[in-house]
Structures are given as C-alpha cells and as structure tokens.
mmJSON file of the N, C-alpha and C atoms, coordinates in Angstrom:
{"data_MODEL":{"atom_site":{
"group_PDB":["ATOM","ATOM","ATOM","ATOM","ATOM","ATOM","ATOM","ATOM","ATOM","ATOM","ATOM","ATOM","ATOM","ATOM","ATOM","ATOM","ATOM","ATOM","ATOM","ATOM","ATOM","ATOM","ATOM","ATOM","ATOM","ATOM","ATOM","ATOM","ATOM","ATOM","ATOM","ATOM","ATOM","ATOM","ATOM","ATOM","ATOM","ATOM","ATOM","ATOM","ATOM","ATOM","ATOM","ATOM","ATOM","ATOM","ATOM","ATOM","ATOM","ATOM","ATOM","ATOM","ATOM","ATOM","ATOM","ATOM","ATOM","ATOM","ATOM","ATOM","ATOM","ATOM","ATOM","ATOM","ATOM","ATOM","ATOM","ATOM","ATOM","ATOM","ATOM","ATOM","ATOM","ATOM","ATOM","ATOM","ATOM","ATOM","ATOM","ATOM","ATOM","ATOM","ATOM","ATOM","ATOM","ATOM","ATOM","ATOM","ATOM","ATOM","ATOM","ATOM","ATOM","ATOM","ATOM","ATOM","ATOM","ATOM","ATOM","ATOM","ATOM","ATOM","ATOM","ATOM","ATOM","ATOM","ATOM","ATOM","ATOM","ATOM","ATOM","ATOM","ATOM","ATOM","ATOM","ATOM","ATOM","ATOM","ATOM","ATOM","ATOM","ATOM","ATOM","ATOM","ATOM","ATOM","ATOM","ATOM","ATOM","ATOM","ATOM","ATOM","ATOM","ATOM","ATOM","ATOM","ATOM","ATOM","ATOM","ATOM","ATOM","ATOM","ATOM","ATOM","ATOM","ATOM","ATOM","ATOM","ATOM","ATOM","ATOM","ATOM","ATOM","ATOM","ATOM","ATOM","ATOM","ATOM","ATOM","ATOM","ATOM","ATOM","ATOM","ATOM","ATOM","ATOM","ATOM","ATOM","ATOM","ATOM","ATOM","ATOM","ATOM","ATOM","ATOM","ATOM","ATOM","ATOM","ATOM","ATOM","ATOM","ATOM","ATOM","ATOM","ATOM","ATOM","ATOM","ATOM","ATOM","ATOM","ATOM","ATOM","ATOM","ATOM","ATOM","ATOM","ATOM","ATOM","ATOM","ATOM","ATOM"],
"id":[1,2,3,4,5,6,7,8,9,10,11,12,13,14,15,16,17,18,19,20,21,22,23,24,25,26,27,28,29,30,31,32,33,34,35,36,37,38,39,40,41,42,43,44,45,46,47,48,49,50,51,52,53,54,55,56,57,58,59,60,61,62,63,64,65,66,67,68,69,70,71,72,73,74,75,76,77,78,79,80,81,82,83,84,85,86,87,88,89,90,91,92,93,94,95,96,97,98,99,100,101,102,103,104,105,106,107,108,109,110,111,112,113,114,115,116,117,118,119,120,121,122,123,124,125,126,127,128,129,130,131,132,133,134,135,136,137,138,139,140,141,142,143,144,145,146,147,148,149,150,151,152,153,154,155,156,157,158,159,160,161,162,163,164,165,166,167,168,169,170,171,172,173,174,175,176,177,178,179,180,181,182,183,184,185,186,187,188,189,190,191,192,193,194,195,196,197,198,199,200,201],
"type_symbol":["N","C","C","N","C","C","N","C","C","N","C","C","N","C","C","N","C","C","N","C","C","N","C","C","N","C","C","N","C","C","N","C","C","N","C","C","N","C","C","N","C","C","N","C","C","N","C","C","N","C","C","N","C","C","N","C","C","N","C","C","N","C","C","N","C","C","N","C","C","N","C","C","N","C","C","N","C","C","N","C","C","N","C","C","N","C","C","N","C","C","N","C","C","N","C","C","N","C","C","N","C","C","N","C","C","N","C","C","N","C","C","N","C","C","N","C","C","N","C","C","N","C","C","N","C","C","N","C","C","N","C","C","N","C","C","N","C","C","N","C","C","N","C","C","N","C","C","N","C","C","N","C","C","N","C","C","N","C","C","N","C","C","N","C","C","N","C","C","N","C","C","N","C","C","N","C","C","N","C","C","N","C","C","N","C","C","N","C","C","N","C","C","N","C","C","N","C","C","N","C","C"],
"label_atom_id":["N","CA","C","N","CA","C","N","CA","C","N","CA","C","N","CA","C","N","CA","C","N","CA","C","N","CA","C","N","CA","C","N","CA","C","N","CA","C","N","CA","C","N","CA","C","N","CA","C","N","CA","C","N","CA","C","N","CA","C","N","CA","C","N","CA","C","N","CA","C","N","CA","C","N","CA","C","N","CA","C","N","CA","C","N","CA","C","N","CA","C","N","CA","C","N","CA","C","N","CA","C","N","CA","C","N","CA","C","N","CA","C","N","CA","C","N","CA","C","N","CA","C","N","CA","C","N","CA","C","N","CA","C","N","CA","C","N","CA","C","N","CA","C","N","CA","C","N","CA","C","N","CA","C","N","CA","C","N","CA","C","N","CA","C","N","CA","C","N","CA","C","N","CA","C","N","CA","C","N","CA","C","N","CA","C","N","CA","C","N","CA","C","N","CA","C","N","CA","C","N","CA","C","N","CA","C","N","CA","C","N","CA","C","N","CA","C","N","CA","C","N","CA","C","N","CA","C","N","CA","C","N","CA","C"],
"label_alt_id":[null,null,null,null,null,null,null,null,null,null,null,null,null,null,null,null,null,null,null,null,null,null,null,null,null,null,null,null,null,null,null,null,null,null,null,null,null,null,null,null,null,null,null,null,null,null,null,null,null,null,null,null,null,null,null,null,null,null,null,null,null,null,null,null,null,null,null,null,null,null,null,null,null,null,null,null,null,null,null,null,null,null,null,null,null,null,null,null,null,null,null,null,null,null,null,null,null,null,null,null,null,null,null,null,null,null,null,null,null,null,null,null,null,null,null,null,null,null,null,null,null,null,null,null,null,null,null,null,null,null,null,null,null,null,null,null,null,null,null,null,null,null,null,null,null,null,null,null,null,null,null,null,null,null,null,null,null,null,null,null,null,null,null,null,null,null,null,null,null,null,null,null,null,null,null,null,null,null,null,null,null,null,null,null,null,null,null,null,null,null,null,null,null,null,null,null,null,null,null,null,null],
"label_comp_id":["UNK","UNK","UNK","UNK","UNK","UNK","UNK","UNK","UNK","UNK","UNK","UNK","UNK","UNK","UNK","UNK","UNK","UNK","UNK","UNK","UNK","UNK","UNK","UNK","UNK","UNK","UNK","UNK","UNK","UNK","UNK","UNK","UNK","UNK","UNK","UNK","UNK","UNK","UNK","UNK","UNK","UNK","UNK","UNK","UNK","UNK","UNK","UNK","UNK","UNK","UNK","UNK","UNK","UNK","UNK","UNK","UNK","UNK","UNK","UNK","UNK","UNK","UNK","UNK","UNK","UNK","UNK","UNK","UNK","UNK","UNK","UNK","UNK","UNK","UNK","UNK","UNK","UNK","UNK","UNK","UNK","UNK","UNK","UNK","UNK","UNK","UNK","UNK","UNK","UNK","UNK","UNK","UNK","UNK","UNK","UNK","UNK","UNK","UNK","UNK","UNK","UNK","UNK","UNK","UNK","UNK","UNK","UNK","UNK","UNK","UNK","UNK","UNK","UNK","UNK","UNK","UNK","UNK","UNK","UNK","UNK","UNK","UNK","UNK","UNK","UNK","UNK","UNK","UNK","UNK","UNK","UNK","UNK","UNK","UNK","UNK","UNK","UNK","UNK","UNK","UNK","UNK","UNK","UNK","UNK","UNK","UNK","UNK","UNK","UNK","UNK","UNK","UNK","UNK","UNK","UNK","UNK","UNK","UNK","UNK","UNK","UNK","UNK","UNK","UNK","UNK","UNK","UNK","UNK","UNK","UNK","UNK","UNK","UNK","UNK","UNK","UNK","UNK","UNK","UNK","UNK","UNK","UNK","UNK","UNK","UNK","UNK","UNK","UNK","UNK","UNK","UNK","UNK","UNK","UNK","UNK","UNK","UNK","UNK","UNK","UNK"],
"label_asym_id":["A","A","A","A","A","A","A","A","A","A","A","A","A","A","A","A","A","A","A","A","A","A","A","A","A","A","A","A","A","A","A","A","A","A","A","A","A","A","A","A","A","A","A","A","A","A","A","A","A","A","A","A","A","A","A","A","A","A","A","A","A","A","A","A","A","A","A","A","A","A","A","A","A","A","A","A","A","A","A","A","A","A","A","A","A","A","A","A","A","A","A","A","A","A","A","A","A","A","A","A","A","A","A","A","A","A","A","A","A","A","A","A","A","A","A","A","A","A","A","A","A","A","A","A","A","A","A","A","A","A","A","A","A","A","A","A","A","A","A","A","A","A","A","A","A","A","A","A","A","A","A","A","A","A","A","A","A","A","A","A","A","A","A","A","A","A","A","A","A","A","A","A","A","A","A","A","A","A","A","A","A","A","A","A","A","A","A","A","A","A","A","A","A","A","A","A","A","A","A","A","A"],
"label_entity_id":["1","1","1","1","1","1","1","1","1","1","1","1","1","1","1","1","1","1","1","1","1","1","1","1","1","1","1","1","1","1","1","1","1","1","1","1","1","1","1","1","1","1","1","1","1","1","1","1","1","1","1","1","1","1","1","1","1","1","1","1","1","1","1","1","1","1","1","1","1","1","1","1","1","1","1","1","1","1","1","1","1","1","1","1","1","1","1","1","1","1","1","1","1","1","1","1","1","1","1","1","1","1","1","1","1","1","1","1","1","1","1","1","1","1","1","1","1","1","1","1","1","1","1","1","1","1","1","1","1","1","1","1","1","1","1","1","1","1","1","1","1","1","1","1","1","1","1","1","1","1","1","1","1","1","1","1","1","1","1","1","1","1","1","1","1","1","1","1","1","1","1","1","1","1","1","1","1","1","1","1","1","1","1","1","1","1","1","1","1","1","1","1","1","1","1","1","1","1","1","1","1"],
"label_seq_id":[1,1,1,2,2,2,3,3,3,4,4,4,5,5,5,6,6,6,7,7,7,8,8,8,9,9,9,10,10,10,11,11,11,12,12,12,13,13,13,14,14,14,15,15,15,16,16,16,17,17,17,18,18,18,19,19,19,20,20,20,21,21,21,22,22,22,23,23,23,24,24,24,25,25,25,26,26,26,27,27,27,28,28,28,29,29,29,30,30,30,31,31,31,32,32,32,33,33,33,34,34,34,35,35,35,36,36,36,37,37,37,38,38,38,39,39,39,40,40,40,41,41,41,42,42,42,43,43,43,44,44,44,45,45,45,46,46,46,47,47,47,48,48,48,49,49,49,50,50,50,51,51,51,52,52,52,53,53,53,54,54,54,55,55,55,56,56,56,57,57,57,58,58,58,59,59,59,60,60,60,61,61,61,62,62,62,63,63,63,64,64,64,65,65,65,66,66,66,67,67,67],
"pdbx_PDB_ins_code":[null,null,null,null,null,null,null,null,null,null,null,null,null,null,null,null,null,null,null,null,null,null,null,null,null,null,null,null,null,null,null,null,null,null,null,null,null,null,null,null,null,null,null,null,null,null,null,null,null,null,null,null,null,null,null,null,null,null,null,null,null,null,null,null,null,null,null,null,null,null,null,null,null,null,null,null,null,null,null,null,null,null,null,null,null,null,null,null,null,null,null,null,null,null,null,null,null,null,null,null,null,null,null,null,null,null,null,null,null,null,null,null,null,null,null,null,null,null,null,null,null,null,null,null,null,null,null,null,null,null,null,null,null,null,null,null,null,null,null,null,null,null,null,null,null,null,null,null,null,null,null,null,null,null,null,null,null,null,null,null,null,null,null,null,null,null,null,null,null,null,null,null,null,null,null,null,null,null,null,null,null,null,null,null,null,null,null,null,null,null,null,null,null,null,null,null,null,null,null,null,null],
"Cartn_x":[-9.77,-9.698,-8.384,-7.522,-6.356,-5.404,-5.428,-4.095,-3.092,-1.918,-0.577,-0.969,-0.69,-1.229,-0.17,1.087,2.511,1.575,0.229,-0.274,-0.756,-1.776,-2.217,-1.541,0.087,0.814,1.783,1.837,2.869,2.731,3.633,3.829,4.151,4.509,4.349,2.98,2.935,1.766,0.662,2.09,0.835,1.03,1.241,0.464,-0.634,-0.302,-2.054,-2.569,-2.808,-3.538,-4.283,-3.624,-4.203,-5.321,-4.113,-5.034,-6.335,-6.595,-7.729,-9.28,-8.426,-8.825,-9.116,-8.71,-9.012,-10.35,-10.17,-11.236,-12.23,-12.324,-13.715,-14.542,-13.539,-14.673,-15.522,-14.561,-14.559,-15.909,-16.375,-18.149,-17.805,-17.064,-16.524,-16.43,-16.326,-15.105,-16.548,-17.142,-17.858,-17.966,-17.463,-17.329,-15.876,-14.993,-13.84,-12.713,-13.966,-13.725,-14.144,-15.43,-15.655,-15.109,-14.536,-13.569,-12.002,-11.769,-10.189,-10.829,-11.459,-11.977,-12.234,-13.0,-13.103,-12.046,-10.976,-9.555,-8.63,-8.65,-7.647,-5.84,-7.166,-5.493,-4.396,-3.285,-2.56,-1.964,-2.215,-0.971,-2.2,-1.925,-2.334,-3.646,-3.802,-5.579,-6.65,-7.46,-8.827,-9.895,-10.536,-11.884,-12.013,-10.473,-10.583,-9.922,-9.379,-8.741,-7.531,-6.227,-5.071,-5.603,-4.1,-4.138,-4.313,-3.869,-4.351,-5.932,-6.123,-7.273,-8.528,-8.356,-9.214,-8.417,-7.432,-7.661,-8.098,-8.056,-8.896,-10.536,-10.825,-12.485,-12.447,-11.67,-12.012,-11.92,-11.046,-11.681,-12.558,-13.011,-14.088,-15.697,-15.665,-16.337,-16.661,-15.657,-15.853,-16.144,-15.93,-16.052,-17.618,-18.16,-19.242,-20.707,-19.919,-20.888,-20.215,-19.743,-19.64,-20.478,-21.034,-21.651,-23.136],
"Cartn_y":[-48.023,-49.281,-50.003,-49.22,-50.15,-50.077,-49.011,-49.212,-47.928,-48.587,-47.345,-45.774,-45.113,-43.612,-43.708,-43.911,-43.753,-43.809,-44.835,-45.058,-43.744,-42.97,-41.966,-40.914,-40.906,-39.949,-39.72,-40.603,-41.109,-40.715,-40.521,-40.195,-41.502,-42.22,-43.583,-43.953,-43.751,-44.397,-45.588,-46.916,-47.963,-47.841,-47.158,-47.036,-45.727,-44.396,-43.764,-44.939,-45.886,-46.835,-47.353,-48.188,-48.907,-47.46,-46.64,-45.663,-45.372,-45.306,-45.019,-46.607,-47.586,-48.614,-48.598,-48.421,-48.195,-47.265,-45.662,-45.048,-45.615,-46.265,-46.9,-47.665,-48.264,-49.403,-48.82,-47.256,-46.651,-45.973,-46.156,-45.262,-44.283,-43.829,-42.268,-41.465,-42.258,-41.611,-40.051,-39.849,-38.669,-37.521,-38.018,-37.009,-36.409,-37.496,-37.581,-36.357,-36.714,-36.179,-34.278,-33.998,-32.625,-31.823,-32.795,-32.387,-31.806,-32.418,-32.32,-31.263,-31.298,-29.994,-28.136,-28.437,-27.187,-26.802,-28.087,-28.313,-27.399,-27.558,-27.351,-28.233,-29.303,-30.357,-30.248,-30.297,-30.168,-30.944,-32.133,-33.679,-35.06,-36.046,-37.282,-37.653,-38.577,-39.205,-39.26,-38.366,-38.573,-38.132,-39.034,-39.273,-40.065,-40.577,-41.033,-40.345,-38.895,-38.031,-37.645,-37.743,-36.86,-35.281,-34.818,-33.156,-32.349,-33.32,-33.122,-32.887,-33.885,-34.3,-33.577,-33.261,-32.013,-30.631,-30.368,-29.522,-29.212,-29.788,-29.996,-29.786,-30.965,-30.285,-29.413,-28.47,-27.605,-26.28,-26.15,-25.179,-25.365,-27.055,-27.132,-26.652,-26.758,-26.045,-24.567,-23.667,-22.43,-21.97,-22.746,-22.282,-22.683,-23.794,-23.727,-22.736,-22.372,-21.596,-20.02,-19.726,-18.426,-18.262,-19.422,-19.604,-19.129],
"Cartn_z":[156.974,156.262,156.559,157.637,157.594,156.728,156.087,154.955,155.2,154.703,154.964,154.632,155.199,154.574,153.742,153.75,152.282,151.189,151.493,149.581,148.9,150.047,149.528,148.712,149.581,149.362,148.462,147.865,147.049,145.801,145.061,143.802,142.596,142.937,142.287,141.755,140.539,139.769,140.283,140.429,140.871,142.334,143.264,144.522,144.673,143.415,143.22,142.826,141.845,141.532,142.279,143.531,144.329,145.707,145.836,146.62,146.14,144.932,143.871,143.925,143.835,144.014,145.773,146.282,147.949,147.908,147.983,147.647,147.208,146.285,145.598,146.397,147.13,148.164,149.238,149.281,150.762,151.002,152.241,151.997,152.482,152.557,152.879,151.644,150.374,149.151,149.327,148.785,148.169,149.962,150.633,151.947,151.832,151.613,151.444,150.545,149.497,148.152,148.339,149.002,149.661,150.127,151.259,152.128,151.65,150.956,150.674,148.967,148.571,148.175,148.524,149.5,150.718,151.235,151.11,151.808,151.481,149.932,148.8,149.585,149.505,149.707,148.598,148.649,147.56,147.367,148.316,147.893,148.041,147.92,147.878,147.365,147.219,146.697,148.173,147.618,148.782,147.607,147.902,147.447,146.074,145.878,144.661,143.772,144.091,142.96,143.333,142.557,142.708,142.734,143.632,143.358,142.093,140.836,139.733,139.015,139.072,139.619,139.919,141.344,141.734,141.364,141.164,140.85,139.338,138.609,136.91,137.289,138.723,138.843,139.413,139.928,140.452,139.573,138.417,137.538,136.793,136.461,135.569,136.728,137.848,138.707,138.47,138.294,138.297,137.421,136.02,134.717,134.722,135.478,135.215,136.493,137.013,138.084,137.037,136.147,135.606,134.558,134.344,133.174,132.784],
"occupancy":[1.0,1.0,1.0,1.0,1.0,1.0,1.0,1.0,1.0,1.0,1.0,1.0,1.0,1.0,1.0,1.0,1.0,1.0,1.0,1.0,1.0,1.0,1.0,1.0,1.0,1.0,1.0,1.0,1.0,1.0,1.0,1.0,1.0,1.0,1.0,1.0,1.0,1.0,1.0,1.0,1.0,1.0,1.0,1.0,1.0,1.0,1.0,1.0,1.0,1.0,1.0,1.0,1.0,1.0,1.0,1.0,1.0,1.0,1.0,1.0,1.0,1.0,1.0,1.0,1.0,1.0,1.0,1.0,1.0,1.0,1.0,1.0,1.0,1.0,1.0,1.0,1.0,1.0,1.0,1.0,1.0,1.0,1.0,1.0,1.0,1.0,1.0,1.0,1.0,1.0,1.0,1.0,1.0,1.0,1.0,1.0,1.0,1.0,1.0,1.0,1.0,1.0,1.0,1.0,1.0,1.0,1.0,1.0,1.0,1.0,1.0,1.0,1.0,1.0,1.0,1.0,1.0,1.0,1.0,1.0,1.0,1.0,1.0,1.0,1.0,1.0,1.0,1.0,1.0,1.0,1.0,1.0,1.0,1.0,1.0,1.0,1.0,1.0,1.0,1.0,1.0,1.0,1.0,1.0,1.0,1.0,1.0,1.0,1.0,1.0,1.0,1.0,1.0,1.0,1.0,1.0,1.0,1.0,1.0,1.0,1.0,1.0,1.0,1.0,1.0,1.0,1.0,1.0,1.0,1.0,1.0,1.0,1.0,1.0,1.0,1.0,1.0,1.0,1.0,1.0,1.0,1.0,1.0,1.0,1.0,1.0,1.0,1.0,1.0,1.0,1.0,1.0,1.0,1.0,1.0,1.0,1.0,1.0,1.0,1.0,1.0],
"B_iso_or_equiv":[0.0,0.0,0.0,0.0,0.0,0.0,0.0,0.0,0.0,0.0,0.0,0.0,0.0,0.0,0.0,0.0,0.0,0.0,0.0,0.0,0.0,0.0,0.0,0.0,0.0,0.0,0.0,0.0,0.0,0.0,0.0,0.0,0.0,0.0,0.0,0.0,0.0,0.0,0.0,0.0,0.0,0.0,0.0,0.0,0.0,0.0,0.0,0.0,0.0,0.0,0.0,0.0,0.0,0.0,0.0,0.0,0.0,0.0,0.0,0.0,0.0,0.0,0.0,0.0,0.0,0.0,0.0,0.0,0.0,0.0,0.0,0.0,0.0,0.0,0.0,0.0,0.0,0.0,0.0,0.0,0.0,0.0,0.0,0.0,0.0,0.0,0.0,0.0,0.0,0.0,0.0,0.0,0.0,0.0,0.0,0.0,0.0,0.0,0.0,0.0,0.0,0.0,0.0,0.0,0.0,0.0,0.0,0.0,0.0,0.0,0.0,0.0,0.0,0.0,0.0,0.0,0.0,0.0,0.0,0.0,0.0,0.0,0.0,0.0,0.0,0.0,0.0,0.0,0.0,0.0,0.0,0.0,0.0,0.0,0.0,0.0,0.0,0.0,0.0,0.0,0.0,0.0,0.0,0.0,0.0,0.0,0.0,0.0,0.0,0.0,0.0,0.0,0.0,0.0,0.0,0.0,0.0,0.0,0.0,0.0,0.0,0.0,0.0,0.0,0.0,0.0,0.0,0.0,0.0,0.0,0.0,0.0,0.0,0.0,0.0,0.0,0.0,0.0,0.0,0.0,0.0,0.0,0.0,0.0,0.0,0.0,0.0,0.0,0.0,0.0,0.0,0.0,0.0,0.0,0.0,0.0,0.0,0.0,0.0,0.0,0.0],
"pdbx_formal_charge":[null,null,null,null,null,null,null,null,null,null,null,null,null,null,null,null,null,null,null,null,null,null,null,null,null,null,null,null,null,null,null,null,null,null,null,null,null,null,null,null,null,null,null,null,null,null,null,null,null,null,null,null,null,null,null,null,null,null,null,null,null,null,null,null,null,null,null,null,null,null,null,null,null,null,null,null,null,null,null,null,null,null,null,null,null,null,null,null,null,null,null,null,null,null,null,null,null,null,null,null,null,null,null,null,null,null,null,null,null,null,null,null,null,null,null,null,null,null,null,null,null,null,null,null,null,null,null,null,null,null,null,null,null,null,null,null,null,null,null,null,null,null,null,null,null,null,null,null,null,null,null,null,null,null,null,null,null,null,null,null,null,null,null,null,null,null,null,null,null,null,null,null,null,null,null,null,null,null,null,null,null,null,null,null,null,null,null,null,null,null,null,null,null,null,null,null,null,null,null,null,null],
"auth_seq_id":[1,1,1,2,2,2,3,3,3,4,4,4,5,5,5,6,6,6,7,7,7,8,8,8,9,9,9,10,10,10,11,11,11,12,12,12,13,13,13,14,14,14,15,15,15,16,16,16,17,17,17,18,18,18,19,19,19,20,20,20,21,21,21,22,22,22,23,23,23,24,24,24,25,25,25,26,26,26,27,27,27,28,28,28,29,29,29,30,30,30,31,31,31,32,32,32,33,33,33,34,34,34,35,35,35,36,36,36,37,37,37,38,38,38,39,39,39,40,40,40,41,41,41,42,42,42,43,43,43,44,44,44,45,45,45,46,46,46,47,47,47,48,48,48,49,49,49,50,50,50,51,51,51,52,52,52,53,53,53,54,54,54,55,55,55,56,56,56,57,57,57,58,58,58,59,59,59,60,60,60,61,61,61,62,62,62,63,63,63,64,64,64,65,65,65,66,66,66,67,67,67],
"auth_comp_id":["UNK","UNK","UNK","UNK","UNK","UNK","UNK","UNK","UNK","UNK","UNK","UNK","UNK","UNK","UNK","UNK","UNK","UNK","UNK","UNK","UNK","UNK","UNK","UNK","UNK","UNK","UNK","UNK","UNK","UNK","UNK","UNK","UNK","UNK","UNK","UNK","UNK","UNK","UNK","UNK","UNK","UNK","UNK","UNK","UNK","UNK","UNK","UNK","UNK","UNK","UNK","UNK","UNK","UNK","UNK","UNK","UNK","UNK","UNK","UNK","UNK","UNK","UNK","UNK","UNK","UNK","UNK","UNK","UNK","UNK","UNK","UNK","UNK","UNK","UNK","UNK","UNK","UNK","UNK","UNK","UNK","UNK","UNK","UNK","UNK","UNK","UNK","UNK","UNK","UNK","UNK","UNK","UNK","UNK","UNK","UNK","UNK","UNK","UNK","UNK","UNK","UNK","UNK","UNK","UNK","UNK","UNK","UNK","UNK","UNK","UNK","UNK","UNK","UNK","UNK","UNK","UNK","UNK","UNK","UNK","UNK","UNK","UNK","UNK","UNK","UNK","UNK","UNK","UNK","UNK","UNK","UNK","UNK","UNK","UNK","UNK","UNK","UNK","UNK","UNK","UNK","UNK","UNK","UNK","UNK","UNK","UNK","UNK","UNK","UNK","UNK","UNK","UNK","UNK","UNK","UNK","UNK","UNK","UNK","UNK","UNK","UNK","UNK","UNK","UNK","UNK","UNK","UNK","UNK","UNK","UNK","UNK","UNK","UNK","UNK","UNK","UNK","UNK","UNK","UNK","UNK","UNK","UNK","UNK","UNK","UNK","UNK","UNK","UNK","UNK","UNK","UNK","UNK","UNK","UNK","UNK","UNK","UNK","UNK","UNK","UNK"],
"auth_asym_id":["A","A","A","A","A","A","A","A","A","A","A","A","A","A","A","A","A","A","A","A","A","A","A","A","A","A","A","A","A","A","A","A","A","A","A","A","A","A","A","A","A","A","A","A","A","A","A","A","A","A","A","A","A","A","A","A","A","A","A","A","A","A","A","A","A","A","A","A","A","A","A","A","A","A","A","A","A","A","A","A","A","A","A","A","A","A","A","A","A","A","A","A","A","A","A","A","A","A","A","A","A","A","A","A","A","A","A","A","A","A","A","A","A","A","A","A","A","A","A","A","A","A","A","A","A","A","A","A","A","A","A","A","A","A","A","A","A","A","A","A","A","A","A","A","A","A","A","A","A","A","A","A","A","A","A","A","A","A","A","A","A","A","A","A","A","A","A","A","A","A","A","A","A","A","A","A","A","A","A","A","A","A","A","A","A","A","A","A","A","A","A","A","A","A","A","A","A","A","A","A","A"],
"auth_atom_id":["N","CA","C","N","CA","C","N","CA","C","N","CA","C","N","CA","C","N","CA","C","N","CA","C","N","CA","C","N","CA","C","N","CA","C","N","CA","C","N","CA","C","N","CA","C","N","CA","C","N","CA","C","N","CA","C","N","CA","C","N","CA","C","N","CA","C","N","CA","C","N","CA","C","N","CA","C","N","CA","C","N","CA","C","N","CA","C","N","CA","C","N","CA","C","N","CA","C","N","CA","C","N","CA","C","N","CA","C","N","CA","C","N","CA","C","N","CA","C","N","CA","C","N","CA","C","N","CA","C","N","CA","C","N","CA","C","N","CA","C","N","CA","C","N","CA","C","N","CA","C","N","CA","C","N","CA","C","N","CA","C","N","CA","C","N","CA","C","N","CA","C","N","CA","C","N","CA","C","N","CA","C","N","CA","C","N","CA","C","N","CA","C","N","CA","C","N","CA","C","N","CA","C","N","CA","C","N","CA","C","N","CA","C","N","CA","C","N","CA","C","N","CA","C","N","CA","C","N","CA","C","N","CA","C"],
"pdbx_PDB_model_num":[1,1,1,1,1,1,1,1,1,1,1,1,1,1,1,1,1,1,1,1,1,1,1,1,1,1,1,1,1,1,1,1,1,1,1,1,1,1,1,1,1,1,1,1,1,1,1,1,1,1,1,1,1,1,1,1,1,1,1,1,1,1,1,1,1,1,1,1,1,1,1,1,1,1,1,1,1,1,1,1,1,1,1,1,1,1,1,1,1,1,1,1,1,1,1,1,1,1,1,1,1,1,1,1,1,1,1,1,1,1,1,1,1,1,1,1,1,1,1,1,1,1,1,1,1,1,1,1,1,1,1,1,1,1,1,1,1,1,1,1,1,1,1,1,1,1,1,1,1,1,1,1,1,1,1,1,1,1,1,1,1,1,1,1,1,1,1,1,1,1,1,1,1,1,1,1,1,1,1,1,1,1,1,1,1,1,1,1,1,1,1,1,1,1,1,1,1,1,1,1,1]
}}}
C-alpha cells in the first residue's frame, strides 16, 4: 500500500492508530493477521493487531481449544 514500515513498528499510539486504520482497508489484513500469528511476531501491527493484541488472542485461543 505504500506506506512507511516505521508505522507498523512503532510504539507511539497515534501511529498504531493509523497502522490499524491501514490494515483495515488492506485485503491482505485476515492473511496478514495468520501469518504473523503462526509467526509469533513479537513487534508491530499486522493484521490489524498489536503484539498485545495477538498475543491476548492467542491465549484466548488455547483456552478455548482446552475446553
């Protein structure tokens, strides 16, 4: 899409913001979002989610495949 990778990476609030807002348009986001899942990326927004983020879905994931 043309945009700085710094946005993804960044720790600054309103540039996750806009990275987040990027994602959304992106027809990648839900590949995106897999990927850096399977990944266990540990920094920037892909797919729409901080490292936070996924990692929150990623134990709400396990808690629910134990279930």
């Amino acid at each position: 899409m043309g945009e700085d990778p710094e946005v993804f990476f960044s720790e600054a609030d309103t540039k996750m913001a806009y990275a987040k807002s990027v994602c959304e348009r992106c027809p990648v986001q839900v590949a995106c979002l897999a990927r850096a899942l399977d990944r266990r990326e540990e920094h920037g927004v892909f797919g729409g989610l901080t490292a936070g983020e996924r990692r929150t879905l990623r134990r709400r994931q396990r808690r629910g495949a134990a279930a």
